[in-house]
N, CA, C and O of each residue as an XYZ file, in Angstrom:
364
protein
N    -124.116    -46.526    -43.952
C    -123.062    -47.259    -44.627
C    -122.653    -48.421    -43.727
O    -122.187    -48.282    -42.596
N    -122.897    -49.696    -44.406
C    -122.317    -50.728    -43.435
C    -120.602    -50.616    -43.534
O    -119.942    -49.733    -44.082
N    -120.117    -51.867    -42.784
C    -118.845    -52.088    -43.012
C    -118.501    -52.342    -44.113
O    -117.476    -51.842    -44.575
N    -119.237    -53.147    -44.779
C    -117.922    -53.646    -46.004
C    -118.218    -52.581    -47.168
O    -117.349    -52.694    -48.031
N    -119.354    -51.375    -47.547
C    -119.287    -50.534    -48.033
C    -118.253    -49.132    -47.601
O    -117.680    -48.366    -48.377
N    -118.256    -49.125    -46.523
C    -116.829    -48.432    -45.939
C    -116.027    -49.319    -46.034
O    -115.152    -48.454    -46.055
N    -115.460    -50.246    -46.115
C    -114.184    -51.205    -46.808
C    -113.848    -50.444    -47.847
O    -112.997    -49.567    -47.999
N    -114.769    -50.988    -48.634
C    -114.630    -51.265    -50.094
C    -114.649    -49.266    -50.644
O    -114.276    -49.061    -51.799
N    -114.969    -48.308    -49.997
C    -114.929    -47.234    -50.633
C    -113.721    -47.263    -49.914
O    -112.975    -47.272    -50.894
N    -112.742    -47.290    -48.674
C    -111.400    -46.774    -48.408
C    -109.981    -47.867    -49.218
O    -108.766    -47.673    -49.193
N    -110.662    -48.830    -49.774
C    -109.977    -49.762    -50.376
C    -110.185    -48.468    -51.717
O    -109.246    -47.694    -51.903
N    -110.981    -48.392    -52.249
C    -110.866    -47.496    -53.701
C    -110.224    -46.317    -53.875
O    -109.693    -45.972    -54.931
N    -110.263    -45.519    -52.601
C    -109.735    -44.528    -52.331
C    -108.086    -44.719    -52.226
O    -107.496    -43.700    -52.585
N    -107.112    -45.939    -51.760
C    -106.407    -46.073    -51.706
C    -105.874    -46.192    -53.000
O    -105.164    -45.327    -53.511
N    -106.270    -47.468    -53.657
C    -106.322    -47.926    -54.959
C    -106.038    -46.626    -55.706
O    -104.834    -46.719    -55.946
N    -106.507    -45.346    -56.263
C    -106.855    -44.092    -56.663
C    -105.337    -43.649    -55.803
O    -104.676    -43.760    -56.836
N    -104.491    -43.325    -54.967
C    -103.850    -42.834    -54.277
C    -102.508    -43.591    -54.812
O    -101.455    -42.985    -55.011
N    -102.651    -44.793    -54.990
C    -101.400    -45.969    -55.238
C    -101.098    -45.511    -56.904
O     -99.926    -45.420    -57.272
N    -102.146    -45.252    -57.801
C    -102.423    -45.271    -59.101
C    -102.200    -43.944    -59.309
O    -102.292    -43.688    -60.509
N    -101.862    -42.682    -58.418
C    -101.305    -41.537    -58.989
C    -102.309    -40.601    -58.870
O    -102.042    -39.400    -58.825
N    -103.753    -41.139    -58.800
C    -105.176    -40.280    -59.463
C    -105.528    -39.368    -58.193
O    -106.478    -38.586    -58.227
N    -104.414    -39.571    -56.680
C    -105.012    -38.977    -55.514
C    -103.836    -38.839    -54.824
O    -103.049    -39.768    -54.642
N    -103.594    -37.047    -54.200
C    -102.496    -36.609    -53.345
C    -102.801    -37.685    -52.207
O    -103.646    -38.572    -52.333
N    -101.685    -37.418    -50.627
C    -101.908    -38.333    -49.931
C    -103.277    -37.598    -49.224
O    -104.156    -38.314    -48.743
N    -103.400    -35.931    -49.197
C    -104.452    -35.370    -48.044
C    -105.378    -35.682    -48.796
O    -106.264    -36.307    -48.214
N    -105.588    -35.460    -50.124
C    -107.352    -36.136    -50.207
C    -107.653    -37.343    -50.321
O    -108.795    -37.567    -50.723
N    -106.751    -38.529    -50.013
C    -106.650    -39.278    -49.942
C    -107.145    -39.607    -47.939
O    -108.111    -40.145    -47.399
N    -106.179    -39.099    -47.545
C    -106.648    -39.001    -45.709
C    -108.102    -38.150    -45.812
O    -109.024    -38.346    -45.021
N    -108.136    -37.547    -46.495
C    -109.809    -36.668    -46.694
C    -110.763    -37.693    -46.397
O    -111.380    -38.049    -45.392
N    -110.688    -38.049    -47.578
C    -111.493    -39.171    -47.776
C    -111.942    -40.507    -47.234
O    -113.013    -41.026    -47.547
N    -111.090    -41.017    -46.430
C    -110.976    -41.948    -45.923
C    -111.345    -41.464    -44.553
O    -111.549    -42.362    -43.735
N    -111.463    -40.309    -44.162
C    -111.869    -39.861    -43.016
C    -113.055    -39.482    -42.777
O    -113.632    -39.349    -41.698
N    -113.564    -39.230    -44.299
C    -115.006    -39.188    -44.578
C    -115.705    -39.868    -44.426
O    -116.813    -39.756    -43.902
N    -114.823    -41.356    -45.175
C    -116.037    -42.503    -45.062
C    -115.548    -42.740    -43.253
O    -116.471    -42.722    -42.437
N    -114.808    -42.847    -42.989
C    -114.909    -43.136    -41.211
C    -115.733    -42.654    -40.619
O    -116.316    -43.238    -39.705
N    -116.017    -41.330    -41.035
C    -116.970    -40.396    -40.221
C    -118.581    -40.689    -40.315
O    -119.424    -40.507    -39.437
N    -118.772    -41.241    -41.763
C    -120.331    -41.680    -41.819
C    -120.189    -43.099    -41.400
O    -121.077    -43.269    -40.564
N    -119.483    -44.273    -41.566
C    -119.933    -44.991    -40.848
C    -120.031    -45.337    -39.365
O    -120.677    -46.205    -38.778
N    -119.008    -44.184    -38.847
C    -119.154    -44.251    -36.930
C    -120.563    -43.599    -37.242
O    -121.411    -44.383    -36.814
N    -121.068    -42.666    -37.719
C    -122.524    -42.071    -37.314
C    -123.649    -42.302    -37.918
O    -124.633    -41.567    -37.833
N    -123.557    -43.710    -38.803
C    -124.704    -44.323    -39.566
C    -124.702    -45.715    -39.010
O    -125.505    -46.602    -39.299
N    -123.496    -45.804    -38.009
C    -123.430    -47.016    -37.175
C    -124.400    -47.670    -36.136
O    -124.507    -47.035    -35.087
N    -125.192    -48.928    -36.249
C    -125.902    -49.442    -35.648
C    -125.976    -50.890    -35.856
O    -126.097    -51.564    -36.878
N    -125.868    -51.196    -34.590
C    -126.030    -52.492    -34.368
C    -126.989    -52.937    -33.463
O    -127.536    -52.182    -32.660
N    -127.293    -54.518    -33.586
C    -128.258    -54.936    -32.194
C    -128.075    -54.583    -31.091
O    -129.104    -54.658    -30.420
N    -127.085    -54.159    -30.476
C    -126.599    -53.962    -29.249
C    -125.619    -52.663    -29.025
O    -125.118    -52.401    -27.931
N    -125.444    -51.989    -30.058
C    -124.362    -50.915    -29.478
C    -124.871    -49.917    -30.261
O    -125.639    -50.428    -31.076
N    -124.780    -48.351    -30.439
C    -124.649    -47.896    -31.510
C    -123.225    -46.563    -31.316
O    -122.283    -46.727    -30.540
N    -123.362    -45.592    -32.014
C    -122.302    -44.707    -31.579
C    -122.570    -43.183    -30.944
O    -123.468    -42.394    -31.236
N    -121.402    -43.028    -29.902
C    -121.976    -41.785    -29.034
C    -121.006    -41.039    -29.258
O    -119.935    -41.624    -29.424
N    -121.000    -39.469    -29.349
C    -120.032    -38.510    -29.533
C    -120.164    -38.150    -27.605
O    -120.954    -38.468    -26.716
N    -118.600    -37.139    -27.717
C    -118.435    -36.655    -26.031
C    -118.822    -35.407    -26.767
O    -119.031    -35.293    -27.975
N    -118.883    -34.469    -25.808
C    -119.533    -33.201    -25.955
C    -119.090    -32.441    -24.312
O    -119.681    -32.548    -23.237
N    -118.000    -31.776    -24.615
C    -116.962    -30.988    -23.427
C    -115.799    -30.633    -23.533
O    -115.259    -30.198    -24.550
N    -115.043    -30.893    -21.840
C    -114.072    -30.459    -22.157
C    -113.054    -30.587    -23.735
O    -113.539    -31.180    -24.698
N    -111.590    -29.938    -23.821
C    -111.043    -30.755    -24.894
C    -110.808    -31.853    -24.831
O    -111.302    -32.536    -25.728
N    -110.233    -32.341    -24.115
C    -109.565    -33.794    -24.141
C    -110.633    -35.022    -24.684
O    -110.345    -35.978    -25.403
N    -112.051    -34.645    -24.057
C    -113.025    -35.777    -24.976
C    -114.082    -35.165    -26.110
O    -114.824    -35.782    -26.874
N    -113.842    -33.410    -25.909
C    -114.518    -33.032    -26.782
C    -114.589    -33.692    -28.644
O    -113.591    -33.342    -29.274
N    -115.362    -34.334    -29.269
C    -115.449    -34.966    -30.240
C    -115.747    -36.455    -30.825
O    -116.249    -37.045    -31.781
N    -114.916    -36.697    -29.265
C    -114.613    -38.470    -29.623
C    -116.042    -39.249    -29.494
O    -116.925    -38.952    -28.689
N    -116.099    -40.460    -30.589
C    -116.908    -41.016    -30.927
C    -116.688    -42.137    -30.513
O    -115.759    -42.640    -31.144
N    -117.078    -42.766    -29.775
C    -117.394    -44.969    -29.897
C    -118.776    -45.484    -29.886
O    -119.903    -45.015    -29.725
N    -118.249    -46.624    -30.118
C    -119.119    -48.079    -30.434
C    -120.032    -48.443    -28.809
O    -119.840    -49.502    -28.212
N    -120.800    -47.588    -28.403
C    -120.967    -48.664    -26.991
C    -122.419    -49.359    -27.070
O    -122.966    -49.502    -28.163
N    -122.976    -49.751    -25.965
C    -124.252    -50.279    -25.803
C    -125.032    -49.269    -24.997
O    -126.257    -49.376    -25.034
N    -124.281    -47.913    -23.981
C    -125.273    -47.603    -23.707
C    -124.418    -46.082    -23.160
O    -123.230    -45.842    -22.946
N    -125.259    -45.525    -23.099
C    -124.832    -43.603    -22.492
C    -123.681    -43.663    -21.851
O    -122.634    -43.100    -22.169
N    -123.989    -44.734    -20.438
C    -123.177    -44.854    -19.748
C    -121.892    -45.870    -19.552
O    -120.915    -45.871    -18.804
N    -122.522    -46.981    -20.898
C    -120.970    -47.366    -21.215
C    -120.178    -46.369    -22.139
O    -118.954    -46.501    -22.133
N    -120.431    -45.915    -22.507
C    -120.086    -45.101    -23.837
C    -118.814    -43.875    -23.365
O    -117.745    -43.454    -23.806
N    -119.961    -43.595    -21.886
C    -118.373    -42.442    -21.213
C    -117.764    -43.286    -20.586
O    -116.678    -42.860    -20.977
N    -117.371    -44.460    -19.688
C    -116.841    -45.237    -19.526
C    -115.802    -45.532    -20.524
O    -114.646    -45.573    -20.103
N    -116.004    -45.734    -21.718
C    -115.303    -46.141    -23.072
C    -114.579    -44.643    -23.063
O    -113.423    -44.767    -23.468
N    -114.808    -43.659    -22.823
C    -114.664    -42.507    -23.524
C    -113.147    -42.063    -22.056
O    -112.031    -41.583    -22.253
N    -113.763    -42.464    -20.815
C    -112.803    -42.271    -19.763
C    -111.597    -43.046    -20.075
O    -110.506    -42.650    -19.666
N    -111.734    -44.375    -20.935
C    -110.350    -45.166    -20.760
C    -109.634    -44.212    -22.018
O    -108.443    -44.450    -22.218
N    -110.175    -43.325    -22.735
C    -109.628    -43.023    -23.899
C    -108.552    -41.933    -23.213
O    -107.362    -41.877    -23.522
N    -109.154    -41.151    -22.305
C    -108.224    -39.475    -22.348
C    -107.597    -39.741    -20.971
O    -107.638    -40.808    -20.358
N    -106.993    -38.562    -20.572
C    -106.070    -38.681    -19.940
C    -107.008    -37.757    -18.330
O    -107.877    -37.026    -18.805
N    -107.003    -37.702    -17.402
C    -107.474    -37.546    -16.192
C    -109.077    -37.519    -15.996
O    -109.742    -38.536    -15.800
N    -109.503    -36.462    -16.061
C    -110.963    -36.765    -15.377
C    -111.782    -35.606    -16.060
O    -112.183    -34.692    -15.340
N    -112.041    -35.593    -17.359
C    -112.779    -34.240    -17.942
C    -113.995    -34.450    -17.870
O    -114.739    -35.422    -17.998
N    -114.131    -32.924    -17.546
C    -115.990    -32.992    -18.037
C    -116.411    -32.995    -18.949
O    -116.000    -32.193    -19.787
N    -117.593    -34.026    -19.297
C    -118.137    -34.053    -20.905
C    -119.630    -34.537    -20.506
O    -119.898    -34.922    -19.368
N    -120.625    -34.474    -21.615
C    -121.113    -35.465    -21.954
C    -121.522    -36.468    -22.920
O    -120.695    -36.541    -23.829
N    -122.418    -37.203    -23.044
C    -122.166    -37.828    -23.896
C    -123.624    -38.315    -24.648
O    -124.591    -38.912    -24.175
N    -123.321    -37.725    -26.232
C    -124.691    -37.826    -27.053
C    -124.861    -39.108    -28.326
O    -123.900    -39.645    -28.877
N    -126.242    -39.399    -28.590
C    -125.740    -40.447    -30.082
C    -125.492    -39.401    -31.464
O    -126.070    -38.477    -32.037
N    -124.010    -40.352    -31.594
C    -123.932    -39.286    -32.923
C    -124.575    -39.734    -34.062
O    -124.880    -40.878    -34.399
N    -124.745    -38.617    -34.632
C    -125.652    -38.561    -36.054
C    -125.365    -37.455    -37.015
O    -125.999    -37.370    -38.067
């Protein structure tokens, strides 16, 4: 899923939510759905996306980097002291 197809489905999903046709949680459902496939269908020339895999504090988290080791770098400015993790491409 590129970006503007994840736009345009959390734009509809809202739309559907504003219009009565959607509570607010399947509304956050949904919109968390499409977040979730496009961080892990995400690719670009230069970056793609890496999940942490560890302790809690980074256990889950996903970014945008260019490489393994920017990726926990990215992942260190996120949490709070010094956890162990590592770090895989998500898919």
């Amino acid at each position: 899923m590129d970006r503007i197809a994840a736009l345009r489905n959390i734009e509809d999903v809202l739309s559907e939510f504003e219009a009565g046709e959607r509570d607010l949680r399947s509304t956050e459902q949904r919109v968390l759905a499409v977040l979730r496939t496009y961080a892990t269908e995400f690719e670009a020339e230069d970056l793609a996306a890496y999940r942490a895999r560890g302790d809690d504090a980074a256990d889950g988290l996903v970014v945008a980097a260019e490489s393994p080791d920017h990726a926990r770098e990215r992942i260190l400015d996120l949490v709070d002291g010094d956890p162990e993790f590592t770090v895989e491409r998500a898919r």
